[in-house]
Structure formats: C-alpha cells, structure tokens
PAVEX-54613 format. One record per residue (C-alpha): x, y, z; residue in one letter; residue number from 1. Coordinates in Angstrom, 1 decimal. Example, Ala and Ser with C-alpha at 12.3 -4.5 7.8 and 13.67 -1.06 7.14 Angstrom:
<rs>
[r [12.3; -4.5; 7.8]; "a"; 1]
[r [13.7; -1.1; 7.1]; "s"; 2]
</rs>
This chain:
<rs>
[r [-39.3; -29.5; 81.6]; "x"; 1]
[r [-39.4; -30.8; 77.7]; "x"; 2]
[r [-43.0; -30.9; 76.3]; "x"; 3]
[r [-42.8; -34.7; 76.7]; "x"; 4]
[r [-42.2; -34.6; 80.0]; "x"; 5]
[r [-44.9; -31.9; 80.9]; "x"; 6]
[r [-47.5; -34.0; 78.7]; "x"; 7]
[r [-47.0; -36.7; 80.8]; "x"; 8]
[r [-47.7; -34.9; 84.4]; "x"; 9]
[r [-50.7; -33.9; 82.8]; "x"; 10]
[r [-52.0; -37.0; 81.6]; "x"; 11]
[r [-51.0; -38.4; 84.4]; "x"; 12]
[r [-52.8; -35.3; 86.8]; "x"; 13]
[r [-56.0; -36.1; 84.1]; "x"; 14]
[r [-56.5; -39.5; 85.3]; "x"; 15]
[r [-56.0; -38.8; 89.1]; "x"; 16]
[r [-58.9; -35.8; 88.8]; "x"; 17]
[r [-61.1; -37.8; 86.7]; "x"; 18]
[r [-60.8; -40.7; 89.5]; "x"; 19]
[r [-61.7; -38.7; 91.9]; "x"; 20]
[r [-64.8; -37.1; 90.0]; "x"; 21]
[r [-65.9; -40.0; 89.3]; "x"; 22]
[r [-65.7; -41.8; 92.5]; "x"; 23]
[r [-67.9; -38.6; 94.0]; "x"; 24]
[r [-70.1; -39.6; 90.6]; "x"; 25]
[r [-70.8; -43.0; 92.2]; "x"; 26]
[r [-72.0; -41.4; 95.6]; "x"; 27]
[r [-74.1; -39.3; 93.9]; "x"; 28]
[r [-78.0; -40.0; 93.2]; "x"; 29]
[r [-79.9; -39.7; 89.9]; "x"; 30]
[r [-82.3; -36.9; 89.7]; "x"; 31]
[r [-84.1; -39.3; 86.8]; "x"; 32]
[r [-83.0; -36.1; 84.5]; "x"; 33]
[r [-79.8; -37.1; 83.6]; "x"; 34]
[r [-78.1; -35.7; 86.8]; "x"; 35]
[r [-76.4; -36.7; 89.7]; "x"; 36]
[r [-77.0; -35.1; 93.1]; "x"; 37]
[r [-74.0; -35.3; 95.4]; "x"; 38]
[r [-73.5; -34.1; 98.6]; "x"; 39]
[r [-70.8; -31.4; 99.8]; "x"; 40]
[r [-68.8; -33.4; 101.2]; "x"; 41]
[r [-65.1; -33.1; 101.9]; "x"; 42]
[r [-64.3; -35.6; 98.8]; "x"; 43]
[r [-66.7; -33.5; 96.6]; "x"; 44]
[r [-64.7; -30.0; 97.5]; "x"; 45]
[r [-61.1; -31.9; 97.0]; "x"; 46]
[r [-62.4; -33.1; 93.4]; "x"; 47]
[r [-63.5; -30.0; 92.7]; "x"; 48]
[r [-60.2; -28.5; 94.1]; "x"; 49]
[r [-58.0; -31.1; 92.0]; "x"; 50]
[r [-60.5; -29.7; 88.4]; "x"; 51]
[r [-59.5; -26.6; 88.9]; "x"; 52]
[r [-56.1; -27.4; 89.6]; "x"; 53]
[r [-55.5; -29.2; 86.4]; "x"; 54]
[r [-57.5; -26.3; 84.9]; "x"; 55]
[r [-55.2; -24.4; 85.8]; "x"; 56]
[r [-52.1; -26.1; 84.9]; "x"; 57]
[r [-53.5; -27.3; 81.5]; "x"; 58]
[r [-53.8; -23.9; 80.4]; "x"; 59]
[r [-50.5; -23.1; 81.7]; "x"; 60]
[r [-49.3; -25.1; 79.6]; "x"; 61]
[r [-50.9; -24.1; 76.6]; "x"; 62]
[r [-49.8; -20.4; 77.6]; "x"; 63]
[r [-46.4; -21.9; 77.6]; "x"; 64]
[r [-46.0; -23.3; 74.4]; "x"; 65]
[r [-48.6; -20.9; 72.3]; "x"; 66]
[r [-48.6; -17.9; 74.1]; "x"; 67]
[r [-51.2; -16.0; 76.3]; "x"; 68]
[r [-55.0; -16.6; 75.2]; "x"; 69]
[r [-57.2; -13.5; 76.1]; "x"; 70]
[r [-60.0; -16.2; 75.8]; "x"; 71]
[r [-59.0; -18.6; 78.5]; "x"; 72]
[r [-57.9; -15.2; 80.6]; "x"; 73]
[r [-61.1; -15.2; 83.8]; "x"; 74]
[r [-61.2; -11.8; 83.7]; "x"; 75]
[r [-62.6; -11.4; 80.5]; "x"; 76]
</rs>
C-alpha cells in the first residue's frame, strides 16, 4: 500500500477510536479532579480494544517506513 494510502486508513482508524473514546467519555462521571469515572462496560473494553489496535498499527507503520524502534518495542 503507498504511504498515502496507509496514511489515510489511519487517519481514518484515528477518528473511529477517538469516537468511540469519547462517546464512553460522555458516560463517564466527573470525580470533580479532572477525571472521568466510567464503568466496564462492553463499549468501554471495545474502545479500549480499538486504542490498542491503532496503537498497534500506527507503530507498524512507523516500523515500516523508519525501521524498528527499540523504544516503542513492549519488551523493553
């Protein structure tokens, strides 16, 4: 897939997570800290799914086009 194309899924895949995290957001109650208590619910664990999804695709990506990163690597 050409960079463009790839950038575009992503930006794309961005939006659709940050939907979701924010539409658990709006269930969510403030604290009065400055966070938001949500419950686990189904829609909480699929946003949370769909982060580390991208997360993982994103720096797939970057892997891709710049080589491995030992800092993004989990197992260090």
């Amino acid at each position: 897939m050409e960079f463009e194309a790839e950038l575009e899924v992503l930006r794309r895949r961005a939006i659709e997570v940050d939907a979701a995290a924010r539409a658990v957001h709006l269930q969510g109650v403030s604290d009065g800290e400055g966070y938001v208590i949500v419950r686990d619910t189904q829609e909480f664990r699929d946003a949370i799914a769909g982060l580390d999804a991208f997360r993982a695709d994103l720096i797939g990506f970057v892997e891709r086009r710049l080589g491995p990163d030992p800092a993004l690597d989990p197992r260090h």
